[in-house]
N, CA, C and O atoms as a GROMACS GRO file, in nm:
protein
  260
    1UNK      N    1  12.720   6.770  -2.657
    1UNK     CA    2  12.762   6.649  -2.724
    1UNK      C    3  12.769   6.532  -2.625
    1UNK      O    4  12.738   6.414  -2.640
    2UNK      N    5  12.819   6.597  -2.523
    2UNK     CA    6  12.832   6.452  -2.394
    2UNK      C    7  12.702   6.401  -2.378
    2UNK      O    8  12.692   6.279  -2.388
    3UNK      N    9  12.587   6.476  -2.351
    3UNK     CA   10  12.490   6.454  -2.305
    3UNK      C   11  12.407   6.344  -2.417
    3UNK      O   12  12.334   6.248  -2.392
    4UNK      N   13  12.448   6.397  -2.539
    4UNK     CA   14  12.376   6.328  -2.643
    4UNK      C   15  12.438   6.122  -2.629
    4UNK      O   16  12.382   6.012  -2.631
    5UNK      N   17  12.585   6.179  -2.614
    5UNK     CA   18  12.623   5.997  -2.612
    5UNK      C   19  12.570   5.947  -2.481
    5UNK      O   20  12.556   5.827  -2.456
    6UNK      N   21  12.537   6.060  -2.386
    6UNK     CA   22  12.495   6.001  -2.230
    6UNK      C   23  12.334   5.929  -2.296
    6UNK      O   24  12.312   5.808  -2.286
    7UNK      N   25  12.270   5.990  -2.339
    7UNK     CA   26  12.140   5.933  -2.386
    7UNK      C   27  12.137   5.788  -2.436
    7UNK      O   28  12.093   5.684  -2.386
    8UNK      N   29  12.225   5.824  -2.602
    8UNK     CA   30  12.272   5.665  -2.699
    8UNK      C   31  12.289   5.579  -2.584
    8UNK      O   32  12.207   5.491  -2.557
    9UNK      N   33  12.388   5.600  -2.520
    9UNK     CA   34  12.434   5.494  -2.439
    9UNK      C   35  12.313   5.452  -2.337
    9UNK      O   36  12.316   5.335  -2.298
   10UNK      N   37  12.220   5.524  -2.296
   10UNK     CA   38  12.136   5.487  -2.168
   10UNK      C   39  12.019   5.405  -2.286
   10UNK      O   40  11.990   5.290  -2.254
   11UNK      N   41  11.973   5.443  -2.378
   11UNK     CA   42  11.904   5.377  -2.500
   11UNK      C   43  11.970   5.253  -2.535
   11UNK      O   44  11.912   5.148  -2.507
   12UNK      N   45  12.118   5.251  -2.610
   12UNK     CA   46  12.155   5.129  -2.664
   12UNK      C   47  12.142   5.006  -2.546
   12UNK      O   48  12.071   4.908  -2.569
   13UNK      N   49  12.226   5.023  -2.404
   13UNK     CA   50  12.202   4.944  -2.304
   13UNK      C   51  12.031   4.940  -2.239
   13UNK      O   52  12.027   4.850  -2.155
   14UNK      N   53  11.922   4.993  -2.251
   14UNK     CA   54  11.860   4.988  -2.197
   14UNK      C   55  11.717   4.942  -2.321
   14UNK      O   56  11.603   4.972  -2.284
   15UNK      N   57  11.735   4.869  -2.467
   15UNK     CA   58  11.660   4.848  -2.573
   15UNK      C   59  11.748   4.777  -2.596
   15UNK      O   60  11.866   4.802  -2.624
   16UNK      N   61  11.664   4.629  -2.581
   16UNK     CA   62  11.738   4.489  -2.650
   16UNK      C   63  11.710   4.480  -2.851
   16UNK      O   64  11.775   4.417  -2.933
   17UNK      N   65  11.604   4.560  -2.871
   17UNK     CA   66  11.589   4.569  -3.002
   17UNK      C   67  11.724   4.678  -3.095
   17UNK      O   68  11.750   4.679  -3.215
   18UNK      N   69  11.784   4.752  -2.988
   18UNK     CA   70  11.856   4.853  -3.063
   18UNK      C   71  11.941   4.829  -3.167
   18UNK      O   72  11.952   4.901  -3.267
   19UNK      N   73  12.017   4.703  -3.137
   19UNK     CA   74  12.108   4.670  -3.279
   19UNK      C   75  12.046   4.602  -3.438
   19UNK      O   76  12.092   4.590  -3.551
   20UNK      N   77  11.904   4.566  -3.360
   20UNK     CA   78  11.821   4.535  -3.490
   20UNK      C   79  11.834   4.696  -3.563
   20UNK      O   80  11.871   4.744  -3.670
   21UNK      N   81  11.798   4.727  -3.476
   21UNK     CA   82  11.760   4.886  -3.499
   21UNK      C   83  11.859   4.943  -3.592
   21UNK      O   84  11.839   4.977  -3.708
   22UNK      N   85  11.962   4.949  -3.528
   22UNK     CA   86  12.108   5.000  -3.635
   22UNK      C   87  12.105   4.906  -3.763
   22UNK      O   88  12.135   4.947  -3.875
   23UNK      N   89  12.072   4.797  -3.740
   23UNK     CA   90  12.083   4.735  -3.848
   23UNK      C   91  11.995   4.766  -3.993
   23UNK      O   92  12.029   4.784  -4.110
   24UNK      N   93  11.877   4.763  -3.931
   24UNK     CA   94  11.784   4.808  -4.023
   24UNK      C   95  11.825   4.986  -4.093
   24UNK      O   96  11.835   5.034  -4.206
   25UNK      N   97  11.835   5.019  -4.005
   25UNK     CA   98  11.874   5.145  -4.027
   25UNK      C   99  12.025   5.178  -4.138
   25UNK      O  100  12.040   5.248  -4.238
   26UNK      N  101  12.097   5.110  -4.079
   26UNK     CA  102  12.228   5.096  -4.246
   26UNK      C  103  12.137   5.049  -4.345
   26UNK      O  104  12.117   5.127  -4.438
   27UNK      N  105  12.081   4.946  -4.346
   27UNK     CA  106  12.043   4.868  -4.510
   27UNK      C  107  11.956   4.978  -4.534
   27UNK      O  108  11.917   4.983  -4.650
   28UNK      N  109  11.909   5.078  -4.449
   28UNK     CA  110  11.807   5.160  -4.570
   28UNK      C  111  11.911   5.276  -4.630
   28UNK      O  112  11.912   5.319  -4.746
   29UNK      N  113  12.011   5.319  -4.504
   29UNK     CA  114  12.124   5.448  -4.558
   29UNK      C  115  12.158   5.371  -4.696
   29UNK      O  116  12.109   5.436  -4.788
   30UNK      N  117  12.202   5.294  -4.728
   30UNK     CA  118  12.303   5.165  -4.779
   30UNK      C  119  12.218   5.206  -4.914
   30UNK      O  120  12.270   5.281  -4.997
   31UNK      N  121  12.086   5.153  -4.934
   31UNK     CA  122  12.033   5.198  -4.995
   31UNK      C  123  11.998   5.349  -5.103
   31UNK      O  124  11.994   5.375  -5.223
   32UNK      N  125  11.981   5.408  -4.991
   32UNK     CA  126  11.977   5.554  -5.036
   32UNK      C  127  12.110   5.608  -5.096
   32UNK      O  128  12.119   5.695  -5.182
   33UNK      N  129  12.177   5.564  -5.058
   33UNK     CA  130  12.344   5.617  -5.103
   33UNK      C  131  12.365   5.579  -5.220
   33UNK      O  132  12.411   5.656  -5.303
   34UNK      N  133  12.323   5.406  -5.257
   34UNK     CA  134  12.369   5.330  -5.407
   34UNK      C  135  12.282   5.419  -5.520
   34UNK      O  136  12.326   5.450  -5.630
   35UNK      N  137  12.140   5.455  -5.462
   35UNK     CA  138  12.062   5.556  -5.566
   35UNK      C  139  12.130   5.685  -5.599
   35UNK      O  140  12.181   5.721  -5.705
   36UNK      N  141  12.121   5.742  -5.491
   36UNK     CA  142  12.207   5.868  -5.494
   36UNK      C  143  12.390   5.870  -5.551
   36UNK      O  144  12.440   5.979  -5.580
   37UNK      N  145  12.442   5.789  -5.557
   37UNK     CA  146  12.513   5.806  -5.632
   37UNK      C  147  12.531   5.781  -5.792
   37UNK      O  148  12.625   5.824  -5.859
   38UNK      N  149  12.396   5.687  -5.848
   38UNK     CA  150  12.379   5.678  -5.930
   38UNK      C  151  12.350   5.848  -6.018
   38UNK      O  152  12.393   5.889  -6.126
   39UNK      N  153  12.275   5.903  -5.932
   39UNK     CA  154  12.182   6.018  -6.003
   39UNK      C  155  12.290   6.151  -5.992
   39UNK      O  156  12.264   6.258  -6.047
   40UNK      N  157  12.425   6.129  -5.905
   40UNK     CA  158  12.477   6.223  -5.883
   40UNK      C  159  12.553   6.228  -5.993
   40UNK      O  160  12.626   6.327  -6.000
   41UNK      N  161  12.561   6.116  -6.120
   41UNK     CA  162  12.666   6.140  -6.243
   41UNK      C  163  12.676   6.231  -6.330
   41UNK      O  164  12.575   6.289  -6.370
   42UNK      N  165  12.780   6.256  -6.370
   42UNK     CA  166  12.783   6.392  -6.496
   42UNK      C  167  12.712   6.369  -6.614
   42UNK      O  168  12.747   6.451  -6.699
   43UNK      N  169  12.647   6.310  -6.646
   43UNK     CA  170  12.576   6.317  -6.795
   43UNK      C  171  12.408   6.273  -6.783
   43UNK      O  172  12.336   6.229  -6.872
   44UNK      N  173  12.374   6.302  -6.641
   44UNK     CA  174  12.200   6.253  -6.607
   44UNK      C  175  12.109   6.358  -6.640
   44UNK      O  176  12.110   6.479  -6.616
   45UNK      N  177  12.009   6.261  -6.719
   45UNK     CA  178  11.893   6.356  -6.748
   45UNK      C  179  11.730   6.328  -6.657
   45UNK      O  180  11.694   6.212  -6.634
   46UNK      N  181  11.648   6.441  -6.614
   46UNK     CA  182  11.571   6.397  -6.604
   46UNK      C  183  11.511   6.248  -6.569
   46UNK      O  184  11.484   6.181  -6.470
   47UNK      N  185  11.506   6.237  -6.704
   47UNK     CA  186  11.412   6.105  -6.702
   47UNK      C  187  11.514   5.979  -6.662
   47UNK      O  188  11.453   5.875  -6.640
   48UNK      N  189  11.686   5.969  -6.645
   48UNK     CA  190  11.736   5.856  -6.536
   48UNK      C  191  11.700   5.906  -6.449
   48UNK      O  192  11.590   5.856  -6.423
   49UNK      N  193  11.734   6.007  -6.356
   49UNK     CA  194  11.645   5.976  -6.212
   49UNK      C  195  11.549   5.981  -6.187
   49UNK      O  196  11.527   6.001  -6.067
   50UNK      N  197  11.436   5.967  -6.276
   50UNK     CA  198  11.323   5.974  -6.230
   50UNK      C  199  11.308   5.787  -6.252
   50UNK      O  200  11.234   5.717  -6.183
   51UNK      N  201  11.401   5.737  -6.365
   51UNK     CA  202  11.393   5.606  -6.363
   51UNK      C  203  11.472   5.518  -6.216
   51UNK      O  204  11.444   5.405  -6.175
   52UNK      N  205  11.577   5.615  -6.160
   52UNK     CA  206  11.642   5.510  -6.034
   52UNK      C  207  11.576   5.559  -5.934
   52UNK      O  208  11.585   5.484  -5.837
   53UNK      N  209  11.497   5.677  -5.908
   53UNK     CA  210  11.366   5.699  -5.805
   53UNK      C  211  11.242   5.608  -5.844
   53UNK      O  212  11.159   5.596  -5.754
   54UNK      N  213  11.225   5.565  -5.918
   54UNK     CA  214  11.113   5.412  -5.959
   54UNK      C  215  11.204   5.313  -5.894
   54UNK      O  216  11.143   5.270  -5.796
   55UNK      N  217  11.298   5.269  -5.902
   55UNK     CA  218  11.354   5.126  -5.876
   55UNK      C  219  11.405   5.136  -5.752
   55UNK      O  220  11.441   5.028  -5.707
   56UNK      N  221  11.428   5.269  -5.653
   56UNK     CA  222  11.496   5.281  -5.548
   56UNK      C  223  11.305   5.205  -5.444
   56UNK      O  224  11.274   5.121  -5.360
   57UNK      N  225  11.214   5.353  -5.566
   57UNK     CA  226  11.087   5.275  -5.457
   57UNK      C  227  11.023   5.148  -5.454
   57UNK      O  228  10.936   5.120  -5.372
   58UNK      N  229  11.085   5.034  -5.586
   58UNK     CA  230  11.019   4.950  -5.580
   58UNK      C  231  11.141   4.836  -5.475
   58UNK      O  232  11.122   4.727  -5.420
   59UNK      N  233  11.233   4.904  -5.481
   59UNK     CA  234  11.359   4.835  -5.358
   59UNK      C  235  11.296   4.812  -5.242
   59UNK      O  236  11.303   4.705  -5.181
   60UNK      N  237  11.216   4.938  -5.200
   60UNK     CA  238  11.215   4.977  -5.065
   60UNK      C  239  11.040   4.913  -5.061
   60UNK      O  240  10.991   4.870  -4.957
   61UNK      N  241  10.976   4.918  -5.168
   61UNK     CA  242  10.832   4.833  -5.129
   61UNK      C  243  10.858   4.642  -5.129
   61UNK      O  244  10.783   4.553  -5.088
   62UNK      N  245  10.946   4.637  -5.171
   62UNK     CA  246  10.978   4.472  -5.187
   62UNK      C  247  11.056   4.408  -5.036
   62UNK      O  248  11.036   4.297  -4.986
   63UNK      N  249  11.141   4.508  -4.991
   63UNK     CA  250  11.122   4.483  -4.867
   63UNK      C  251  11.063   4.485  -4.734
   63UNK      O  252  11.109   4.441  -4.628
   64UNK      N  253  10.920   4.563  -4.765
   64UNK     CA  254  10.814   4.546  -4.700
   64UNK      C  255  10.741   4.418  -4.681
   64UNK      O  256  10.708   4.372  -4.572
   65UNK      N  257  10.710   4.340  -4.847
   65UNK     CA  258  10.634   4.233  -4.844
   65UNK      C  259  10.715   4.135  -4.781
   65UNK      O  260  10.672   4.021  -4.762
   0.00000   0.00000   0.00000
């Protein structure tokens, strides 16, 4: 475990991009979580998550363009 924060730490200080990095990296968790809790409800069928897996991917292609 030490060794692993010895790394983060030699990475975070040594990559001026890294907090972009984290950053980007929450808004996609951030993402994935608001879907996933949608689909995790007690009364889902099928065809809602296959409808918030359409809108999670058109989330994630819109912030491409």
């Amino acid at each position: 475990m030490f060794e692993s924060l010895k790394l983060l730490r030699k990475i975070h200080f040594g990559n001026p991009l890294f907090e972009a990095w984290l950053w980007f990296i929450h808004s996609q968790a951030s993402t994935f979580h608001d879907s996933v809790k949608l689909i995790e409800g007690e009364n889902v069928n099928i065809c809602y998550v296959i409808e918030q897996l359409s809108k999670l991917k058109l989330s994630l292609k819109s912030r491409i363009d």
